[in-house]
C-alpha positions in Angstrom: 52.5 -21.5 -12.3 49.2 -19.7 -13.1 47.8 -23.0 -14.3 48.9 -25.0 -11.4 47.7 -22.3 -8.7 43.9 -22.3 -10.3 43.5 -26.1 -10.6 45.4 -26.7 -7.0 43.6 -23.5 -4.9 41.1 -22.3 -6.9 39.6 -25.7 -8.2 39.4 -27.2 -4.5 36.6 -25.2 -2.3 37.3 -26.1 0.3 41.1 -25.0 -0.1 40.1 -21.9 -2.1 38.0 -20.6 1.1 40.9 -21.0 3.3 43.1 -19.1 1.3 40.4 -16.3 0.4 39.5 -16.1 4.1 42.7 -14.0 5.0 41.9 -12.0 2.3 40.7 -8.0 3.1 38.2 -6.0 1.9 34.3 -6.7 1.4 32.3 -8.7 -1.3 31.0 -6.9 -4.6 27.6 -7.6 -3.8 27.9 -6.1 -0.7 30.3 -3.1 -2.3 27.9 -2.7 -4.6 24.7 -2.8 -2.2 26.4 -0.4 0.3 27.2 2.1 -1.8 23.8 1.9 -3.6 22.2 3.1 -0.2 24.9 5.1 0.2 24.7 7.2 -3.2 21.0 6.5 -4.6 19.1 7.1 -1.2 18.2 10.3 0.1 17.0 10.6 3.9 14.2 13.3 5.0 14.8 13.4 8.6 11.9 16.2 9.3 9.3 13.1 8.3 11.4 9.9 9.1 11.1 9.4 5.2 13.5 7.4 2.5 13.4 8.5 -0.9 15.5 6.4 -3.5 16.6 7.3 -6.9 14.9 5.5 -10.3 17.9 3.3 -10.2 18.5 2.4 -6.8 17.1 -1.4 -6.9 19.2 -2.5 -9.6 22.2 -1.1 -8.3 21.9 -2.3 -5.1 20.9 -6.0 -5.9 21.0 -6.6 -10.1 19.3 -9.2 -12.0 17.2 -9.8 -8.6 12.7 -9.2 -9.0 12.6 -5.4 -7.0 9.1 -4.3 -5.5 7.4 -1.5 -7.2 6.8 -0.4 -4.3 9.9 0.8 -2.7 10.5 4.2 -4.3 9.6 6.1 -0.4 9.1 4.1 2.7 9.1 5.2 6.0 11.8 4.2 8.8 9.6 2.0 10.3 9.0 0.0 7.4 12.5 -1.3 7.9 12.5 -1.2 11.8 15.1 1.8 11.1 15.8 5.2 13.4 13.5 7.9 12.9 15.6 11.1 13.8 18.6 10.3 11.7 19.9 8.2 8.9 20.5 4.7 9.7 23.3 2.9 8.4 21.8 -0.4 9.0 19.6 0.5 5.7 21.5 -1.9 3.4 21.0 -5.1 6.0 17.6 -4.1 6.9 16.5 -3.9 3.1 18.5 -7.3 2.1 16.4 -8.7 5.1 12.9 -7.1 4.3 13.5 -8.4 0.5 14.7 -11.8 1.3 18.2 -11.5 -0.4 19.8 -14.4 1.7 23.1 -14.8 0.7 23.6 -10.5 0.3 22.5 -10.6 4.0 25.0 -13.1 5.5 27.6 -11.2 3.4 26.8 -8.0 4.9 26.7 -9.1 8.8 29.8 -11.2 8.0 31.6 -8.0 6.8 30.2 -4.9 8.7 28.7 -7.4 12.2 28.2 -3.8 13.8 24.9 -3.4 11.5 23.2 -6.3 13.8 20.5 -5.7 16.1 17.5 -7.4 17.7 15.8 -4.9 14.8 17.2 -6.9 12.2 15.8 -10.5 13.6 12.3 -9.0 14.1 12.4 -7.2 10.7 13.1 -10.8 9.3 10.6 -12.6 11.4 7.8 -10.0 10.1 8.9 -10.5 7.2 8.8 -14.2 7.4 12.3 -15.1 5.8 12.8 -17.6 8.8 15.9 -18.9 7.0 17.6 -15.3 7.9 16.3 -15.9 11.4 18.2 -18.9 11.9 20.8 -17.8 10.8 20.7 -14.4 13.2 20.0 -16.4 15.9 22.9 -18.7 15.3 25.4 -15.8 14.8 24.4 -14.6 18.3 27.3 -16.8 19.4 29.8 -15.6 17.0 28.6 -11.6 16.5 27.9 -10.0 19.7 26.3 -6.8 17.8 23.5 -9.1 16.7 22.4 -8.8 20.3 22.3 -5.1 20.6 18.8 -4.2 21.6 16.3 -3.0 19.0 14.3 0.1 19.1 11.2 -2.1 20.5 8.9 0.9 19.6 5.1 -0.1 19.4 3.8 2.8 17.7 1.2 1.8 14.7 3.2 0.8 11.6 6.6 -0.1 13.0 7.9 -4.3 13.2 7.9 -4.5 16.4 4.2 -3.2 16.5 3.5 -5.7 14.1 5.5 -8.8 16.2 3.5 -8.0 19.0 0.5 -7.2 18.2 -0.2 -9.3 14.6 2.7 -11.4 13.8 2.5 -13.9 16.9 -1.6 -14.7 16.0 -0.8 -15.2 12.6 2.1 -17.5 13.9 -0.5 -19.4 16.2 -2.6 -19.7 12.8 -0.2 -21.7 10.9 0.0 -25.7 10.7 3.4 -25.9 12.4 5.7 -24.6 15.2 8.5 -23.8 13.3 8.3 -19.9 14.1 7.5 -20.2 17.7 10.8 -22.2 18.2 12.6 -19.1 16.6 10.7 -17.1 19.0 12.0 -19.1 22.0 15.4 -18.6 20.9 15.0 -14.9 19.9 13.9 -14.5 23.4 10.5 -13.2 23.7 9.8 -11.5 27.1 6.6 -11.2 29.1 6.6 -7.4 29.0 6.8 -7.7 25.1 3.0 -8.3 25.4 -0.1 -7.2 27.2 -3.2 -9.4 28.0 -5.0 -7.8 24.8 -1.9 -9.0 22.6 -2.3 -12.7 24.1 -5.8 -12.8 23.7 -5.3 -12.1 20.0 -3.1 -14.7 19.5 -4.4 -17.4 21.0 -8.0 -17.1 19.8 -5.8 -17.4 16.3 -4.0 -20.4 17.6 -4.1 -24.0 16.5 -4.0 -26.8 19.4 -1.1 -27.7 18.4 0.0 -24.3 18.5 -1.4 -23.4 21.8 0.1 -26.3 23.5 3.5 -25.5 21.9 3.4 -21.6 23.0 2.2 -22.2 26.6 4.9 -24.6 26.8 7.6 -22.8 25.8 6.4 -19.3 27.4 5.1 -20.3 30.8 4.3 -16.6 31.2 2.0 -16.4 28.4 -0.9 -17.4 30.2 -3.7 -14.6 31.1 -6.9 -14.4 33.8 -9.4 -15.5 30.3 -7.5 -18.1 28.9 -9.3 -21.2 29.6 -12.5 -18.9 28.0 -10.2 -18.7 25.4 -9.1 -22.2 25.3 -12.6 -23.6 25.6 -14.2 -21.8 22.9 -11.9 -23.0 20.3 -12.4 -26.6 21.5 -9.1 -27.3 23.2 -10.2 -30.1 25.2 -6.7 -30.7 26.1 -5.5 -27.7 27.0 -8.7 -26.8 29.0 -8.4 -30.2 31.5 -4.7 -29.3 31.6 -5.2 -25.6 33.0 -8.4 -27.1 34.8 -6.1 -29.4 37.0 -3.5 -26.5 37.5 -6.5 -24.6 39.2 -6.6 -21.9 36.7 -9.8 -20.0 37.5 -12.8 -19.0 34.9 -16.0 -17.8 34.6 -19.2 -18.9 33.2 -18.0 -17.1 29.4 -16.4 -20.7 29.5 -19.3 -23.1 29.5 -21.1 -20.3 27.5 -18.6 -19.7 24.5 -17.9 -23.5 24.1 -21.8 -24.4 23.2 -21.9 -21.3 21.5 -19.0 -22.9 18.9 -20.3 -26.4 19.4 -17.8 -28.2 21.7 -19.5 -30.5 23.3 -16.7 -32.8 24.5 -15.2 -29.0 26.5 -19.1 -28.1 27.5 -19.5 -32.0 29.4 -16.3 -31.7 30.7 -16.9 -28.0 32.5 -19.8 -29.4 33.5 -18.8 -32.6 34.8 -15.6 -31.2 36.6 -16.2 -27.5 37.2 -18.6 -25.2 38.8 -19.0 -22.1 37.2 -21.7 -23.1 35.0 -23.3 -21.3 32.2 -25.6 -18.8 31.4 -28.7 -18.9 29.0 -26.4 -17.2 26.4 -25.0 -21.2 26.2 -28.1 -22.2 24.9 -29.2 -19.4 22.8 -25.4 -19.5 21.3 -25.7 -23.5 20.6 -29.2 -23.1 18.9 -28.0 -19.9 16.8 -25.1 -22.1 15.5 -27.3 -25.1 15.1 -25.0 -27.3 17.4 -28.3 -29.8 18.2 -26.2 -32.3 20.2 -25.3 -29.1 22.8 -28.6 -28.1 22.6 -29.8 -31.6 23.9 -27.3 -32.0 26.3 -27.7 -28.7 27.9 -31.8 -28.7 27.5 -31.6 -32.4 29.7 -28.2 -31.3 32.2 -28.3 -28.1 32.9 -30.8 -25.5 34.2 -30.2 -22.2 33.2 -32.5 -22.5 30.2 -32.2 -19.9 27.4 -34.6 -17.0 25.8 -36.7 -16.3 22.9 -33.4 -15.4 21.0 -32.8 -19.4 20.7 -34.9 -20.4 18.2 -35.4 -16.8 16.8 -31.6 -17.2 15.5 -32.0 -20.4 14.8 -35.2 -19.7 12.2 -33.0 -16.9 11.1 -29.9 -19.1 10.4 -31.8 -22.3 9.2 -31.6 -24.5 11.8 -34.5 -26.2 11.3 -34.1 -29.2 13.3 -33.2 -27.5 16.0 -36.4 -25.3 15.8 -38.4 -28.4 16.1 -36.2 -29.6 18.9 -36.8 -26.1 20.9 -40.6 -26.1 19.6 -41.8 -29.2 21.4 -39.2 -29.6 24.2 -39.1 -26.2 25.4 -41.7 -23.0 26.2 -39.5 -20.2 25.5 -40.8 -19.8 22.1 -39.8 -17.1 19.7 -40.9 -14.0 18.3 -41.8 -12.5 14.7 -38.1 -12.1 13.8 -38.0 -16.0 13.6 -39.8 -15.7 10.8 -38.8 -12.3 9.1 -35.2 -13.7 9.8 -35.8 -17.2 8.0 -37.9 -15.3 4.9 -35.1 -13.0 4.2 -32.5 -15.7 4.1 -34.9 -17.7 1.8 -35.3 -20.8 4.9 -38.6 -22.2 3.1 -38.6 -25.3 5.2 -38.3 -23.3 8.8 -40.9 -20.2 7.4 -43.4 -23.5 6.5 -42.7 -24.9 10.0 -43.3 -22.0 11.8 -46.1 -20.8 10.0 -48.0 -23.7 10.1 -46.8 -25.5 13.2 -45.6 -22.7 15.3 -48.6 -20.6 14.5 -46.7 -17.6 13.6 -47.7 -15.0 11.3 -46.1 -13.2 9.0 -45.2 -9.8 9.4 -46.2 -6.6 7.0 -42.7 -6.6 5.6 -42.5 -10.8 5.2 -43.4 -10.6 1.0 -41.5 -7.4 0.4 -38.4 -8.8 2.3 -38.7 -12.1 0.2 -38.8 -10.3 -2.5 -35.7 -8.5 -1.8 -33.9 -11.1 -1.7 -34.8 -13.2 -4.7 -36.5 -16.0 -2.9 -39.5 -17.0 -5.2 -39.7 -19.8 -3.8 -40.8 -18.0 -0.1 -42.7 -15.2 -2.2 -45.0 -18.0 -4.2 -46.2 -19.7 -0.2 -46.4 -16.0 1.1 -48.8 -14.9 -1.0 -51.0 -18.0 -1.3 -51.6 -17.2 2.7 -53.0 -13.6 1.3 -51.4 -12.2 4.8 -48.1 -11.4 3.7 -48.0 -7.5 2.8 -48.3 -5.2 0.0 -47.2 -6.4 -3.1 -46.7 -2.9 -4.6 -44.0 -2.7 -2.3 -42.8 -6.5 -2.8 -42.8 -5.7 -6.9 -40.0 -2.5 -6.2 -37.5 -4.2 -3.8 -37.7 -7.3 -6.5 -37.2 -4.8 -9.6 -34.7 -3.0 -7.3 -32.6 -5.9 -7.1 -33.1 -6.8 -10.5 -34.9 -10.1 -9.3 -36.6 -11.1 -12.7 -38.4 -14.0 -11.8 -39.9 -12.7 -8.7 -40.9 -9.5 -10.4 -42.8 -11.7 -13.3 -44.8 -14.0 -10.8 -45.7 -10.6 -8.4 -46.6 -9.0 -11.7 -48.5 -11.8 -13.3 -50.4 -11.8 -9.5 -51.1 -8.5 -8.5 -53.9 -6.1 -9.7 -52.5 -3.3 -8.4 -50.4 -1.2 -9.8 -46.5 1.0 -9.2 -45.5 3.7 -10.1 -42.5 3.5 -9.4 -41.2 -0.2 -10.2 -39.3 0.9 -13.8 -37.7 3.7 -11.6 -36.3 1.1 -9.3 -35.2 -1.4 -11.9 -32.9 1.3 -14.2 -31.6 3.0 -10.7 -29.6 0.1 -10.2 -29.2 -0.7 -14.0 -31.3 -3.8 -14.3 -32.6 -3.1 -18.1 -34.3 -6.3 -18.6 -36.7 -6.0 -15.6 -37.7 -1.9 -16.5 -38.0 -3.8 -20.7 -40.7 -6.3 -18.9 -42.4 -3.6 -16.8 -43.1 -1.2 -19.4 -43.9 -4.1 -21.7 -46.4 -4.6 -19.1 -47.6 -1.1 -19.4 -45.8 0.3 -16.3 -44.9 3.6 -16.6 -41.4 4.8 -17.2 -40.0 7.6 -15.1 -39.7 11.2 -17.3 -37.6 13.0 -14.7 -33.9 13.3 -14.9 -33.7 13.0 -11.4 -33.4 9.4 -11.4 -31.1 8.3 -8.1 -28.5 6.0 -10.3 -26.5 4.1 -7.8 -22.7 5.0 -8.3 -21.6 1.0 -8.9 -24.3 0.9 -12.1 -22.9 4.7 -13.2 -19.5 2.8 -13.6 -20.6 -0.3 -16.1 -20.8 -0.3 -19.3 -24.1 -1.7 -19.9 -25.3 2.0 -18.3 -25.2 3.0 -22.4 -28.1 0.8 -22.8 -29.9 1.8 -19.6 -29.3 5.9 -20.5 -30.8 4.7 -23.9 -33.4 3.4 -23.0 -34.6 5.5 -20.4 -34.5 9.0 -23.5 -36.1 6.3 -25.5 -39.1 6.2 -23.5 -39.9 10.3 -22.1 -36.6 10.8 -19.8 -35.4 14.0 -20.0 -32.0 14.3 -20.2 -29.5 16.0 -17.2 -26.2 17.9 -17.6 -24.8 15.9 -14.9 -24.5 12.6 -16.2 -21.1 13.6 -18.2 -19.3 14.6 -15.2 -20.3 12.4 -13.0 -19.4 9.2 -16.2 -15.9 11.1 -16.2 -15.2 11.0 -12.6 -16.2 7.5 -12.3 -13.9 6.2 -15.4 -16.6 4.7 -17.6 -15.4 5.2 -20.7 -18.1 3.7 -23.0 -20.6 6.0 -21.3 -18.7 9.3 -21.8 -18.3 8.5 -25.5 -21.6 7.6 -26.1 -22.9 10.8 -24.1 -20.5 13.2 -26.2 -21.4 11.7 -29.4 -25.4 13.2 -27.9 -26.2 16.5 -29.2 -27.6 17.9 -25.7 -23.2 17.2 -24.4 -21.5 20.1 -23.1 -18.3 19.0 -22.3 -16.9 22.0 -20.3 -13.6 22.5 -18.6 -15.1 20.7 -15.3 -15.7 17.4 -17.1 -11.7 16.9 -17.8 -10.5 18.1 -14.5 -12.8 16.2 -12.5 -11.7 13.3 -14.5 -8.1 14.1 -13.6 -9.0 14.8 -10.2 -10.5 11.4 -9.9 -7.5 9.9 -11.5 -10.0 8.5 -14.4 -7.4 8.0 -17.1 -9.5 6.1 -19.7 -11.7 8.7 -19.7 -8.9 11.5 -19.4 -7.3 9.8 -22.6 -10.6 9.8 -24.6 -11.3 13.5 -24.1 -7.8 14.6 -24.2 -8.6 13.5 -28.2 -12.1 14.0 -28.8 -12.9 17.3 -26.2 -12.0 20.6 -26.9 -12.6 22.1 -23.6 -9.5 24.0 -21.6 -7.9 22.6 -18.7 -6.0 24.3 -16.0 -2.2 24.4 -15.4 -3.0 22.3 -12.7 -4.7 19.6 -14.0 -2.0 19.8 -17.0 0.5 18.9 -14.5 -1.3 15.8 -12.8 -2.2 14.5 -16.1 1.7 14.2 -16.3 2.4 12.7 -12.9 0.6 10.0 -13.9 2.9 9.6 -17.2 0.3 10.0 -19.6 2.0 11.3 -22.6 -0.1 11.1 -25.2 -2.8 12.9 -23.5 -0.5 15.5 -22.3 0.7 15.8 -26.2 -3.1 16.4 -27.2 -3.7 18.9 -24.3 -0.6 21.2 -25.3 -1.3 20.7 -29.0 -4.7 22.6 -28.6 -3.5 25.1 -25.6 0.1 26.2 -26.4 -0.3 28.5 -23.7 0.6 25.9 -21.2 4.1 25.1 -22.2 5.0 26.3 -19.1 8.2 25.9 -17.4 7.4 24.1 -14.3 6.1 21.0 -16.5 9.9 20.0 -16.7 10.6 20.6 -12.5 7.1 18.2 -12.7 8.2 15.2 -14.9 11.9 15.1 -13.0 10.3 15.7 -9.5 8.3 12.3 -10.4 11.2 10.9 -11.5 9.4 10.4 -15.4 12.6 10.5 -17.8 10.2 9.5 -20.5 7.9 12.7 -20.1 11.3 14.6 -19.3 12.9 13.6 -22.5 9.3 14.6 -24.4 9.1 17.8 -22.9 12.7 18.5 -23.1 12.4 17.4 -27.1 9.3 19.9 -27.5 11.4 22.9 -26.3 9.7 23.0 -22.8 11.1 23.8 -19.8 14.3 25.5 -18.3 17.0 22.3 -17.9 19.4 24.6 -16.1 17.3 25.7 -13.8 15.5 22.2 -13.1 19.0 20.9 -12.5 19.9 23.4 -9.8 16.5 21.9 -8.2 17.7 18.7 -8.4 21.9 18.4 -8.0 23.2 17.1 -5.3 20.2 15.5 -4.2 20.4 11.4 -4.0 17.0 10.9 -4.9 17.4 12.7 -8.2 20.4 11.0 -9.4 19.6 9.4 -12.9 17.0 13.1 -13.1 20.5 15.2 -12.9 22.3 13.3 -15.3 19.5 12.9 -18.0 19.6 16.8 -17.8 22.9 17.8 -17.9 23.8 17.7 -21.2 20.8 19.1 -22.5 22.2 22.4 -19.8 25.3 22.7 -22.3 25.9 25.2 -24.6 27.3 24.4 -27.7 30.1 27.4 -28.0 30.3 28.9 -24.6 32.1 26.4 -22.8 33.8 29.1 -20.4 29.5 29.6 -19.1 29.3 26.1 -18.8 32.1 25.3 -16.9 31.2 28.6 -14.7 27.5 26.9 -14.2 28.8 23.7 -13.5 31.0 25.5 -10.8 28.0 27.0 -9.6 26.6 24.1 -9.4 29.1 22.7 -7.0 28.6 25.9 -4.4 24.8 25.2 -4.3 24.2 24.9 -0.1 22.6 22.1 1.4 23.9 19.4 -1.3 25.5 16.3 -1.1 29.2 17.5 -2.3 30.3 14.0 -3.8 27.3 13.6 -5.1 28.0 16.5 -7.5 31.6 16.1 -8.1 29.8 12.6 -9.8 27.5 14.1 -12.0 29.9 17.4 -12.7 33.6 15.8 -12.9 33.5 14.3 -16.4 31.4 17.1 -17.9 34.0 19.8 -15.9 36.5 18.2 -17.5 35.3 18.0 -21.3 34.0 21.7 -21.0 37.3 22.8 -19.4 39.4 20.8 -22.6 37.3 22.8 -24.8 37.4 26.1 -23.2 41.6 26.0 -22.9 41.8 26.3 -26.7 41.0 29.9 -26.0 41.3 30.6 -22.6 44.7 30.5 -20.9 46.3 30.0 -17.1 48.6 32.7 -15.6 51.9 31.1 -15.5 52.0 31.2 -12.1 49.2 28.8 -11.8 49.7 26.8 -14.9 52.2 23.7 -13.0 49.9 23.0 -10.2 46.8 23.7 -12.0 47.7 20.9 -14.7 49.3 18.5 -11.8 46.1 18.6 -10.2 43.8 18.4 -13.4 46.0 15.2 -14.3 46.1 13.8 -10.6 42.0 13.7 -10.9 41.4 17.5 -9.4 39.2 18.4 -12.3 37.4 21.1 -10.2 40.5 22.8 -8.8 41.9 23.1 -12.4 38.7 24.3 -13.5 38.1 27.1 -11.1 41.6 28.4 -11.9 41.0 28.6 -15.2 37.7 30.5 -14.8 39.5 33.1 -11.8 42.6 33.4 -14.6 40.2 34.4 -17.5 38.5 36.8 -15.1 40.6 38.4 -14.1 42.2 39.0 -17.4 39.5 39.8 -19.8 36.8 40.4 -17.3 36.5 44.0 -16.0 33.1 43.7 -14.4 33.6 41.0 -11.9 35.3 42.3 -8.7 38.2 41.3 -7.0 35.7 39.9 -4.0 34.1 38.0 -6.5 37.3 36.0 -7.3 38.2 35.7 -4.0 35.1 34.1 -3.3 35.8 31.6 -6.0 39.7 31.3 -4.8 38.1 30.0 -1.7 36.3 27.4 -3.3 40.0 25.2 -4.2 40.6 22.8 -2.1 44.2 22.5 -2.9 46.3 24.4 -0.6 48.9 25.1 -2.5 47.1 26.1 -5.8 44.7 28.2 -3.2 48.0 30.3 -2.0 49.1 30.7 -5.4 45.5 32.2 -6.7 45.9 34.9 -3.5 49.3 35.6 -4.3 47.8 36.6 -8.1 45.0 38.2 -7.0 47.2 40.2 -4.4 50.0 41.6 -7.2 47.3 42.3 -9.9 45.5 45.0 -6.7 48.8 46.5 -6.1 49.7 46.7 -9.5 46.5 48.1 -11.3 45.1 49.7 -7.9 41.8 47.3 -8.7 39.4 48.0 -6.5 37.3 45.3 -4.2 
């Protein structure tokens, strides 16, 4: 019968889902996800916060790649409420995470999670196959309709659908998204005139033509502006015959981008017009065929700015064009601007056709900017500046052949050209200088930029700045340290003149400069603070940590255990807990009944168990349960198993008062492990006990939950006070 039932049902799919479709109860995955959130997720509602346990992405979606990253987000990350926890947590997170078939499975079993939150958290997201298949639920699950929180503040998805997910939308190559939209239902108070403007100046044509199609509404006083300075010829006669109004931003921004086909067609069928900002944009941009057009149709003319950007940009055809067609002319940053971007055509052209000369700064600026090529015709003119000052920029940015050819061609000397050269660590230009008997700088007060501190070729620089007079400064090892370089700190503590004090290794810590950290950890036998003791081990840095006790026992402090579990470390847990560090018992009271700390609690709590006095352990454990503001359940998990192996131990010795002793065991072999237990604590109390009070054991009688074993403590407690006269 078996046999026949899996190869008749079972076999057939299609007759398997039909069967299993009256079927109750949810799916594992979803089981499994729901009670992950559920168990492994613990909610901060005074900041709006998440905090998950270590384990909390396996268990909620195994043998599936998890993000590092999702150890604490925020509510909004997951379009979630802020002021209280949010059940919707296990659909959102499927959603954000792209889990398809663990999100259908969830809507299909708990539909009442659905919201316009969980579309938008998906479109965000861009897993448009869960869109479509949100949007197509909408006709089977109501809830999926329910409105979302729609709150703009910075950070949260709908923030991000409004104000950055529609332009990158626009941006793509097709209009797949913007259908979804449509059907979503965007609305026309979902976005402001700033929000459109975004968008479309993102948009493609196709894009464009798709959006304004489908949203009639999104349209704004500036979009042909818009429209025309991206080229959308199209879309710009379109709006033109509508009678959608502009300005002259139109004619300007379209010769400005170099769409001529928009700028003839404004001018031909519109009458706005331009400004000279048309032509100065056109020439800037070195769009020639708008200059042209607008130079012979159009009258507003343009400023000295047009062929000054254009020198500047390397236009040079259109400097020529603007040279002998128009009078507006240009100024000296024509030139200044074509030197520094190393334009040698357009600096020849203006020089020597334009008549301009070269400012004060024209060599110097070359120079700066590696152009040999502009620095060898500057200085055969003999107008071009100081070359003192034109040798420093080039050694300053390590310009090698510049700095030969000034050098070779200048009589004069600097003083200060190796000094520029090792600030920003180019060695083989300060080698050539002082080969060229150029001085080299004695004082330690050498500005080194921070980016050449950090490489490791600032060994040879150091080097070779004590090799030749430079004095040497306490400040280099700290600052090497902070910055992480390694190779530098090594080859600075190997120098006799080191001091490597206490602040070298806490400002590497501070700065979160590991390699370094892990080099002096080893080789430095400077003290560090409690403080920095404990940072090192939020990062999960072992071995340093292991150095930094082995030379200062002193910090083998407690709170280095409440440290490694508070980062959820088990690794640097299991090492301190190995080394004889830390309190476990009262790191777990931290940390019970708290869902963030889950796999934390149970890592500890053997190591909390004596090995003989199981009556104290099941008494902590206990204790452990009556701890306020815990998760109860959460607990119970950890404690139950434990409870019950302590409490097995502990009745070898210990016995029930007869009374007690039936309902007590029926409970204990029903599952009540914690009722049984506290029994058999209050019975030993009171019997061998004399120094716990009777309120004491009331207070624990309380604690059962079992009404009859509860009535049957109070009725003990009561005889033994009228018996013996025991006092409260």
């Amino acid at each position: 019968m078996e046999a026949t039932f899996r190869s008749a049902v079972l076999g057939q799919p299609e007759i398997a889902s039909m069967v299993l479709a009256f079927q109750g109860g949810v799916y594992e995955d979803v089981r499994r996800a729901m009670s992950a959130c559920n168990e492994l997720v613990e909610f901060d509602a005074a900041r709006g916060s998440y905090e998950c346990d270590v384990s909390f992405g396996s268990a909620f979606a195994p043998n599936v790649s998890w993000p590092r990253d999702c150890h604490i987000f925020g509510f909004d990350t997951y379009a979630l409420r802020r002021r209280q926890r949010d059940a919707r947590l296990p659909l959102h997170l499927a959603i954000a995470l792209g889990f398809v078939p663990l999100t259908k499975r969830l809507l299909r079993c708990r539909p009442d999670l659905g919201s316009e939150d969980a579309i938008v958290l998906a479109f965000v997201m861009d897993r448009l196959e869960i869109c479509a298949y949100f949007l197509e639920q909408r006709a089977h699950v109501p809830e999926v309709y329910q409105r979302g929180i729609r709150r703009r503040t910075l950070g949260s998805v709908w923030y991000e659908l409004f104000s950055c997910y529609l332009r990158r939308t626009l941006g793509r190559q097709d209009a797949t998204v913007l259908v979804l939209l449509q059907r979503f239902g965007l609305r026309p108070e979902d976005f402001d005139e700033y929000d459109r403007r975004r968008a479309m100046r993102c948009a493609t044509l196709a894009n464009a033509t798709v959006v304004l199609d489908l949203f009639p509404w999104f349209g704004y006083p500036c979009i042909m502006i818009d429209l025309a300075a991206q080229g959308f010829l199209p879309l710009v006669q379109s709006l033109h015959e509508r009678g959608v109004a502009c300005s002259t931003s139109a004619m300007d921004d379209a010769a400005t981008y170099g769409h001529l086909d928009v700028v003839v067609f404004l001018h031909v069928n519109r009458t706005e017009g331009c400004t000279v900002f048309a032509l100065d944009g056109a020439a800037a941009n070195g769009h020639l065929d708008v200059v042209r057009f607008l130079h012979s149709n159009r009258r507003e003319g343009c400023t000295v700015k047009a062929m000054d950007e254009a020198a500047a940009n390397g236009h040079l055809e259109v400097v020529q064009f603007l040279h002998f067609n128009r009078t507006e002319g240009c100024t000296y940053k024509a030139l200044d601007g074509a030197i520094t971007k190393g334009h040698l055509d357009v600096v020849r052209f203006l020089i020597e056709q334009c008549i301009v000369a070269a400012s004060f700064n024209s060599l110097s600026n070359a120079a700066a900017n590696g152009h040999l090529a502009i620095v060898e015709y500057l200085h055969t003119l003999n107008s071009a500046g100081c070359l003192v000052a034109a040798i420093d920029n080039a050694a300053l940015y390590g310009h090698f052949s510049v700095v030969k050819y000034l050098v070779a061609h200048c009589t004069e000397g600097s003083s200060g050209a190796v000094d520029c050269a090792l600030d920003f660590g180019h060695l083989r230009v300060a080698e050539y200088f002082v080969s060229r008997g150029y001085p080299s700088p004695t004082s330690s007060q050498v500005l080194w930029d921070q980016a050449t501190f950090q490489t490791s070729n600032m060994v040879d620089v150091l080097r070779f700045f004590l090799d030749n007079g430079g004095s040497w400064s306490a400040t280099w090892m700290a600052r090497a340290s902070a910055l992480n370089n390694v190779p530098l700190v090594a080859y600075l503590h190997a120098h006799p003149n080191t001091r490597c004090g206490p602040d070298v290794l806490e400002s590497a810590i501070q700065n979160k400069a590991w390699g370094v950290v892990h080099f002096l950890a080893a080789h430095c036998t400077a003290d560090v603070s409690l403080d920095a003791l404990k940072q090192v081990l939020r990062g999960g840095h072992l071995e340093d940590v292991a150095h930094i006790l082995q030379r200062q026992p002193q910090l083998r402090h407690d709170e280095l255990l409440v440290v490694a579990s508070s980062s959820h470390n088990t690794e640097a847990m299991r090492f301190l807990l190995a080394a004889k560090i830390g309190k476990p018992r009262k790191c777990l009271v931290e940390m019970a009944g708290r869902r963030q700390f889950v796999t934390e609690s149970k890592f500890l709590l053997p190591y909390c168990m004596d090995a003989t006095n199981h009556l104290d352990n099941i008494r902590f454990l206990l204790d452990l349960l009556a701890l306020p503001d815990r998760r109860r359940a959460t607990i119970l998990q950890l404690i139950t198993k434990e409870l019950q192996e302590q409490g097995r131990m502990a009745s070898r010795s210990l016995q029930l008062a007869p009374s007690v002793t039936a309902r007590a065991s029926t409970l204990r072999n029903a599952g009540g492990v914690v009722d049984w237990a506290l029994a058999l604590v209050i019975c030993h109390l009171w019997a061998a006990d004399g120094t716990t009070t009777l309120e004491q054991l009331e207070k624990k009688a309380a604690l059962v939950q079992d009404a009859e074993l509860q009535t049957q403590l109070r009725v003990l407690l009561a005889s033994k006070r009228k018996r013996t006269g025991r006092k409260s």
